[in-house]
C-alpha positions as a Markdown table, in Angstrom:
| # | Residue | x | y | z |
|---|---|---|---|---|
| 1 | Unk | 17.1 | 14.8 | -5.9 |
| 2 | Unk | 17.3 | 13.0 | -2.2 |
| 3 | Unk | 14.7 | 15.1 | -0.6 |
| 4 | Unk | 11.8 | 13.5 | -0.5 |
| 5 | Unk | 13.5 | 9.9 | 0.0 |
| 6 | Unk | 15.8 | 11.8 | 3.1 |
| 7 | Unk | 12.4 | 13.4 | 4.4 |
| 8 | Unk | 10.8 | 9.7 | 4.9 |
| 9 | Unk | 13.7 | 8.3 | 6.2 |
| 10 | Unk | 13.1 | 11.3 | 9.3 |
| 11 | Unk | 15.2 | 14.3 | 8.4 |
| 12 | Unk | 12.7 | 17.6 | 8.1 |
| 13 | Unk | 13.1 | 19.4 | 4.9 |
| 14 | Unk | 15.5 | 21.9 | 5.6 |
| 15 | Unk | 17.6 | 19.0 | 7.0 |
| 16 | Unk | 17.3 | 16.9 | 3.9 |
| 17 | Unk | 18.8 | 20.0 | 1.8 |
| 18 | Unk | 21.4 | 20.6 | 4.3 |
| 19 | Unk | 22.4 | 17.2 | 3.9 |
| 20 | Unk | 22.2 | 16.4 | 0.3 |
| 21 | Unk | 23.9 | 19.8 | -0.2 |
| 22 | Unk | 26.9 | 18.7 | 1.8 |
| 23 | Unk | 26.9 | 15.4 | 0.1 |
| 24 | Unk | 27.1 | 18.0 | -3.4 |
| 25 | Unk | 29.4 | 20.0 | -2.0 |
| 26 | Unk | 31.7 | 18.3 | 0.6 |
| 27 | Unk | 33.0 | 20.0 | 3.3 |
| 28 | Unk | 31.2 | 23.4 | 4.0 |
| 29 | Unk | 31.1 | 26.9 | 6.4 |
| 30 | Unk | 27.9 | 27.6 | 7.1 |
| 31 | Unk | 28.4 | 30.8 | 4.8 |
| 32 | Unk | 28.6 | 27.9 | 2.2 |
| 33 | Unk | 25.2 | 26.3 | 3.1 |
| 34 | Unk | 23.1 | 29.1 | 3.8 |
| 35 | Unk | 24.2 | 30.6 | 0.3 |
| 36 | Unk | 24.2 | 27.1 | -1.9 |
| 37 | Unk | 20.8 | 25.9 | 0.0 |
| 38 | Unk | 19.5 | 29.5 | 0.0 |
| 39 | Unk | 18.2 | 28.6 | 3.8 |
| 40 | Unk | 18.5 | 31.5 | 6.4 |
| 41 | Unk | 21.6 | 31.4 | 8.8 |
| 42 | Unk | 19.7 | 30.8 | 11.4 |
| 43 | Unk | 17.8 | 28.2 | 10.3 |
| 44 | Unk | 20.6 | 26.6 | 8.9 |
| 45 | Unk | 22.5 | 26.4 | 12.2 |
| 46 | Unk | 19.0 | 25.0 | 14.1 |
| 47 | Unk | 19.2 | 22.2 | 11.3 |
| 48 | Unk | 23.0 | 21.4 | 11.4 |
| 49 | Unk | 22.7 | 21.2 | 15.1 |
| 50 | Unk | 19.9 | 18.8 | 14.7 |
| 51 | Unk | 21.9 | 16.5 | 12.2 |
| 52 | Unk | 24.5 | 16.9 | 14.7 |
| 53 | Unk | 22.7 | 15.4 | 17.5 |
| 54 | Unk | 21.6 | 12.5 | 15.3 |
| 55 | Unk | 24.9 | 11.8 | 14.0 |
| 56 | Unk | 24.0 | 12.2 | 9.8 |
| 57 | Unk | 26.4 | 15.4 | 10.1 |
| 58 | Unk | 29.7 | 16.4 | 11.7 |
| 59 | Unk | 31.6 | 19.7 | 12.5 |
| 60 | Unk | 35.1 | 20.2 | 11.2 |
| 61 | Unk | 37.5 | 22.9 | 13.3 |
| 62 | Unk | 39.0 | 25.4 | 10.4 |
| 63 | Unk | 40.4 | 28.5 | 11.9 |
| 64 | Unk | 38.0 | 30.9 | 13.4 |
| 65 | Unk | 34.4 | 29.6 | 11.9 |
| 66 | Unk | 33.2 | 25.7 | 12.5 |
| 67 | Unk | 32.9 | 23.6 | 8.9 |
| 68 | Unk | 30.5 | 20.9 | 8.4 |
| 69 | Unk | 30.4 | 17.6 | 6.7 |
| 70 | Unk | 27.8 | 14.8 | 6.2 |
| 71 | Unk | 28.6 | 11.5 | 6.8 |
| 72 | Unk | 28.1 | 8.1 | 4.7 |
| 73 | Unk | 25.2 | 7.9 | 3.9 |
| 74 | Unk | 25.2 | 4.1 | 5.5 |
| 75 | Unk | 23.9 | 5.8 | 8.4 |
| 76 | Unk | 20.2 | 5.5 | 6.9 |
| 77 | Unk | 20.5 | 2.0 | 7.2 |
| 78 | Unk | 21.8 | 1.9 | 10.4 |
| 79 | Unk | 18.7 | 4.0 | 11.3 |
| 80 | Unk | 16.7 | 1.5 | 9.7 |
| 81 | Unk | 18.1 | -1.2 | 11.2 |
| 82 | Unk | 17.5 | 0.4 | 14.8 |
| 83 | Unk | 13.7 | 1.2 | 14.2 |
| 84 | Unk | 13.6 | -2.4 | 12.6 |
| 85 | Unk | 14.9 | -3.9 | 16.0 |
| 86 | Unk | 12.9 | -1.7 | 17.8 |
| 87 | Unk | 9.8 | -2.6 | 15.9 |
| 88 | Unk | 10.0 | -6.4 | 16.2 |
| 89 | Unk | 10.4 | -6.1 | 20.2 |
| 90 | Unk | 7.4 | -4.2 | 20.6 |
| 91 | Unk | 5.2 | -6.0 | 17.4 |
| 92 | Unk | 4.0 | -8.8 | 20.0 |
| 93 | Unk | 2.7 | -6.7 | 22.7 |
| 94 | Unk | 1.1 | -3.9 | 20.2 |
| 95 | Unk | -0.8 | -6.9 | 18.2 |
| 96 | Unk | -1.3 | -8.8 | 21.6 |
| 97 | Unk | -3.7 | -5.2 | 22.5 |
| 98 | Unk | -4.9 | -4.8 | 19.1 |
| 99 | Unk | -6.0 | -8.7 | 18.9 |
| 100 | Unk | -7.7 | -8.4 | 22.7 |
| 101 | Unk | -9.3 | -4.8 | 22.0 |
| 102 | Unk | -13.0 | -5.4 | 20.9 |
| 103 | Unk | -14.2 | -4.1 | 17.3 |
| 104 | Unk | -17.5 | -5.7 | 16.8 |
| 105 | Unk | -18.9 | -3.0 | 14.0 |
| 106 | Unk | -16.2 | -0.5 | 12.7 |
| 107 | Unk | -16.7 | 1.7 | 9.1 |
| 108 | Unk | -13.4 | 3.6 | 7.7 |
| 109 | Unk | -11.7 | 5.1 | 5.2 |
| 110 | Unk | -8.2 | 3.9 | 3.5 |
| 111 | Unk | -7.1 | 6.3 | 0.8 |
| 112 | Unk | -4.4 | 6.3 | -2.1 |
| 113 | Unk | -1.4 | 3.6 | -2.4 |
| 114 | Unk | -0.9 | 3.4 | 1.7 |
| 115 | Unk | -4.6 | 3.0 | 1.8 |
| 116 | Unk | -4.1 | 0.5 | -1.1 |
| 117 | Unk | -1.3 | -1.1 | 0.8 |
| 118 | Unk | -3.2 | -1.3 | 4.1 |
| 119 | Unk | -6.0 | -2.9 | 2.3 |
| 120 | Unk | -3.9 | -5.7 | 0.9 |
| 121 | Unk | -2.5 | -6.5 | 4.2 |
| 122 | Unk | -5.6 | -7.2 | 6.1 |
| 123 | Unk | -6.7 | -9.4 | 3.3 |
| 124 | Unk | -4.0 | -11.8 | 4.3 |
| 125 | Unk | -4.0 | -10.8 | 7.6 |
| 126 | Unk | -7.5 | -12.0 | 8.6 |
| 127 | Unk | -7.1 | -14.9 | 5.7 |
| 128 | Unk | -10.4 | -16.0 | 4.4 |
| 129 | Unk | -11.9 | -16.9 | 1.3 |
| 130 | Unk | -12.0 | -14.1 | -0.9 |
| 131 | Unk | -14.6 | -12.1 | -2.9 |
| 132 | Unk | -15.2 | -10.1 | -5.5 |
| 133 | Unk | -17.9 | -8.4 | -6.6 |
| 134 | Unk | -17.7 | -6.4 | -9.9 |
| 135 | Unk | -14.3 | -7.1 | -10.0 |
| 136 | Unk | -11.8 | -4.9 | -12.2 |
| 137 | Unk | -8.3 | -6.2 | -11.5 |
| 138 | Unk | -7.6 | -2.5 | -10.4 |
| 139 | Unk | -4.0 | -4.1 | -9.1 |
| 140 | Unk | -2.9 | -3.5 | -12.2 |
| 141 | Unk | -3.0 | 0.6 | -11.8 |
| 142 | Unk | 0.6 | 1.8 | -11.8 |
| 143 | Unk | 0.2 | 3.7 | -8.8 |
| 144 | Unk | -0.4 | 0.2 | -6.9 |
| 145 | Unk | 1.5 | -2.3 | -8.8 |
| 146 | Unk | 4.4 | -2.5 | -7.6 |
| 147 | Unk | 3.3 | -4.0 | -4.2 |
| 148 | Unk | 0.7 | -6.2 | -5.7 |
| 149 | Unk | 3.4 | -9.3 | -6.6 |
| 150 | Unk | 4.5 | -9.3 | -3.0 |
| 151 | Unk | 0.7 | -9.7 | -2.0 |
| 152 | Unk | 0.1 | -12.4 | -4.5 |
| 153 | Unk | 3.1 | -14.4 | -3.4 |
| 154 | Unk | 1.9 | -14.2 | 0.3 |
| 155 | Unk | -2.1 | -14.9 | -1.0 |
| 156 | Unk | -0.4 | -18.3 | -2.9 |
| 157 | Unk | 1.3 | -19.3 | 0.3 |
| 158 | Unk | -1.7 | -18.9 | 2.3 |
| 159 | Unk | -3.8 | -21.0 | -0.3 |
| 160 | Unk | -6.4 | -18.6 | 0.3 |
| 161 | Unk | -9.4 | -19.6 | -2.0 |
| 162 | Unk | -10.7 | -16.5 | -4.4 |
| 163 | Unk | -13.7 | -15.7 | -6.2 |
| 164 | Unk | -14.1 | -12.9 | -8.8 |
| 165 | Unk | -17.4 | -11.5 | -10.8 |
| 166 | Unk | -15.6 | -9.2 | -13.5 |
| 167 | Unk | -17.2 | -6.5 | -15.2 |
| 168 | Unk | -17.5 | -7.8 | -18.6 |
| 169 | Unk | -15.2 | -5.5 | -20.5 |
| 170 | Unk | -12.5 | -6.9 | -18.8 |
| 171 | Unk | -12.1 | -9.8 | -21.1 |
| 172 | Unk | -11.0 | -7.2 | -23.7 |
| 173 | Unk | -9.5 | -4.0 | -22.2 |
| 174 | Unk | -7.2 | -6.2 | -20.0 |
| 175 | Unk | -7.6 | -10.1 | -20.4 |
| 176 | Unk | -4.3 | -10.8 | -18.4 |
| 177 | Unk | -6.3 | -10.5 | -15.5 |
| 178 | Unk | -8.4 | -13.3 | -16.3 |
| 179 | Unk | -5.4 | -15.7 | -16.0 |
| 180 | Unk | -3.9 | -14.5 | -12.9 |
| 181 | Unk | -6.8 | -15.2 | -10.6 |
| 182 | Unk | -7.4 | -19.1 | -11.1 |
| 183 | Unk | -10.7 | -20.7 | -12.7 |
| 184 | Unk | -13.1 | -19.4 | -9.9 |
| 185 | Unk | -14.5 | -16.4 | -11.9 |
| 186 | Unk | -17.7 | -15.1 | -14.0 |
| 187 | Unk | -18.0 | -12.1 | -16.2 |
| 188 | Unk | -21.3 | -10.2 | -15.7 |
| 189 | Unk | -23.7 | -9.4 | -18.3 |
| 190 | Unk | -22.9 | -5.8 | -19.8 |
| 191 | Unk | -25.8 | -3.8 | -18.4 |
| 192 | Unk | -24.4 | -5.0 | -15.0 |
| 193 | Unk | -20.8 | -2.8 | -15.1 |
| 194 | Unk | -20.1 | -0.1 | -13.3 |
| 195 | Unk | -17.6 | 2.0 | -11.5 |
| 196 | Unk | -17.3 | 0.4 | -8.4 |
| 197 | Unk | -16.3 | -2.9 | -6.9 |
| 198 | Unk | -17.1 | -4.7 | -3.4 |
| 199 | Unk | -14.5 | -6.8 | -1.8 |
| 200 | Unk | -15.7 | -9.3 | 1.3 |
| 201 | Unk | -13.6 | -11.1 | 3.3 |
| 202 | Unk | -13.8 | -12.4 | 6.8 |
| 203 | Unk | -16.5 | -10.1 | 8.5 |
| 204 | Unk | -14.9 | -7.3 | 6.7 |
| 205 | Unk | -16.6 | -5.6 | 3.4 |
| 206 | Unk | -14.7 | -3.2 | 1.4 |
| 207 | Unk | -16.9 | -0.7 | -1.3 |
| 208 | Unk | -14.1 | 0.8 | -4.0 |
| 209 | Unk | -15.0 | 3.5 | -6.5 |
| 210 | Unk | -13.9 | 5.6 | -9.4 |
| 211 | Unk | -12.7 | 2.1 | -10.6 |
| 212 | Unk | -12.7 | 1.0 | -14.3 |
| 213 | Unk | -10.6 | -2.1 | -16.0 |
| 214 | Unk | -6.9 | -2.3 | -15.1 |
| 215 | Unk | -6.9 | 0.5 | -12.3 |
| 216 | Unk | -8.5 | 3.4 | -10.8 |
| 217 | Unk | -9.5 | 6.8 | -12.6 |
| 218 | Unk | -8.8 | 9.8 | -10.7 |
| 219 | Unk | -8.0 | 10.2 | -6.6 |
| 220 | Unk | -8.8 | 6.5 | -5.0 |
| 221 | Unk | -10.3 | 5.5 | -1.6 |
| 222 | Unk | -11.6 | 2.2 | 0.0 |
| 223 | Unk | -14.8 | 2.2 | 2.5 |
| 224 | Unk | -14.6 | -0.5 | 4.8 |
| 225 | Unk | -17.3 | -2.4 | 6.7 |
| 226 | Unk | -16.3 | -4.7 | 9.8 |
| 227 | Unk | -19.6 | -6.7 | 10.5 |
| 228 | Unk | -20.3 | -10.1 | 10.4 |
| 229 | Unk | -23.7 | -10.0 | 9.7 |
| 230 | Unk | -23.4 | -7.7 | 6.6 |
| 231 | Unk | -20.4 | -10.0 | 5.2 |
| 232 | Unk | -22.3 | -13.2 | 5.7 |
| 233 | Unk | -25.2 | -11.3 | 3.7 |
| 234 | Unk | -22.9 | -10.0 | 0.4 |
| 235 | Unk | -21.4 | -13.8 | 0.2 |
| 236 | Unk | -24.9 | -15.2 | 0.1 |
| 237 | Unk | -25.7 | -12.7 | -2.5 |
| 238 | Unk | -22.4 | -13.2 | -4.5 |
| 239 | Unk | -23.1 | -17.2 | -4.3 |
| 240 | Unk | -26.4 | -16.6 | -6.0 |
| 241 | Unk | -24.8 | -14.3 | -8.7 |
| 242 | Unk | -21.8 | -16.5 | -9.0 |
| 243 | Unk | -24.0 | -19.8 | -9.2 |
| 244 | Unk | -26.4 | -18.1 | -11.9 |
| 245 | Unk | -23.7 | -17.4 | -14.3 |
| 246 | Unk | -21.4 | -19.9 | -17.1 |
| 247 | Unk | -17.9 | -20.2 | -16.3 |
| 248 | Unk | -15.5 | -18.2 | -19.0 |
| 249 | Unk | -12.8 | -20.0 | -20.8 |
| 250 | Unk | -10.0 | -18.6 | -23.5 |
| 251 | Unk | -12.4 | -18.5 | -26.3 |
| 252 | Unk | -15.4 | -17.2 | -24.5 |
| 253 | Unk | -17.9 | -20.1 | -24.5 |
| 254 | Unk | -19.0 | -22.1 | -21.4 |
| 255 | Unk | -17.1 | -24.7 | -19.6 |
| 256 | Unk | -17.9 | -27.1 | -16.4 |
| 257 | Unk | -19.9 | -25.7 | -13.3 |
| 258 | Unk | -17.5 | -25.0 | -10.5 |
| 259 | Unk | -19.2 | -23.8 | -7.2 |
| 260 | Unk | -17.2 | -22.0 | -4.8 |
| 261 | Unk | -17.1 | -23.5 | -1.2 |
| 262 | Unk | -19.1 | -21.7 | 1.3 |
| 263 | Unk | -17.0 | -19.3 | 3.7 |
């Protein structure tokens, strides 16, 4: 049940079972353990001396052979807490290197929800305007949702400015996204949808694919371009789309002209 959760939080597998087993089962030989968690004795006793060392597990004296128990499960936190502490003393001096380390022209690849998460994150990082070409709303996928209002609420404190051109079909498969991105948007004509999206901010361009209305279809991944010149080109591209198209309102028909500022 814990496993996985016990496996991020730093414990290897046969760990995690160890421990969750003697959560289960309480106090425990390691007869007990090897026999309830089917993991070989000797294995067993390398992992119970591990969780040991780090505290998550202690040994009992009862008569000739050693019992073990795990401790409250508090101890996560604590761990957490630790790294956290850890983390924010070092945080300067690791961004004070990344900020001073050149990276004129850089192409990668982010892939899944960390990818997803990562992606998010330099948007408000390098906080610019914000574009979006062929634009899908693709935080809406399950997979990615749940980090999306915490992005949001950080984009709205940042007053970022943001400019969408959906794929038409996004007015009907999934209209809530129309009124969660402000009045600087345009649908595109129909023959103009497809299945991927390009995101610029700052002097960074990101190319998504396998993307359709609402979310992503299969396995995602996000290509991204750091280069000034080729940002500066898809914003002056996306103006002259943006600028040739008639605002969308509620009932689909044309409203007032609003330009976006230039980045």
């Amino acid at each position: 049940m814990f496993e996985p959760l016990l496996q991020q939080l730093g414990l290897s597998k046969n760990e995690a079972i160890i421990y969750e087993a003697l959560l289960q089962q309480g106090q425990s030989s390691v007869a007990q353990i090897c026999r309830v968690t089917q993991i070989h004795r000797r294995n067993a006793y390398d992992s119970l001396k591990r969780l040991s060392e780090r505290g998550v597990v202690f040994e009992v004296l009862a008569g000739r052979e050693h019992h073990y128990q795990a401790v409250h499960p508090q101890k996560f936190q604590e761990f957490l807490q630790e790294k956290q502490t850890r983390l924010q003393r070092a945080l300067p001096h690791m961004i004070s290197l990344y900020d001073t380390t050149p990276h004129p022209n850089e192409v990668y690849i982010y892939k899944g929800t960390e990818g997803w998460k990562n992606y998010l994150s330099d948007i408000l990082r390098v906080g610019q305007p914000f574009y979006s070409l062929g634009a899908k709303g693709c935080w809406l996928d399950q997979r990615v949702s749940h980090f999306y209002p915490h992005f949001q609420s950080e984009f709205q404190r940042l007053a970022l400015p943001a400019y969408h051109l959906f794929d038409t079909e996004v007015s009907t498969k999934c209209p809530e996204i129309l009124t969660q991105v402000g009045p600087n948007f345009r649908l595109l004509p129909p023959h103009a949808s497809t299945s991927c999206c390009v995101d610029v901010f700052g002097d960074h361009v990101v190319l998504l694919s396998s993307a359709v209305p609402g979310g992503f279809e299969h396995d995602f991944s996000f290509s991204v371009v750091i280069n000034p010149q080729i940002a500066t080109a898809m914003r002056t591209w996306f103006h002259l789309l943006y600028d040739s198209l008639p605002p969308h309102s509620s009932n689909g028909n044309a409203v007032g002209t609003i330009t976006p500022s230039p980045s």
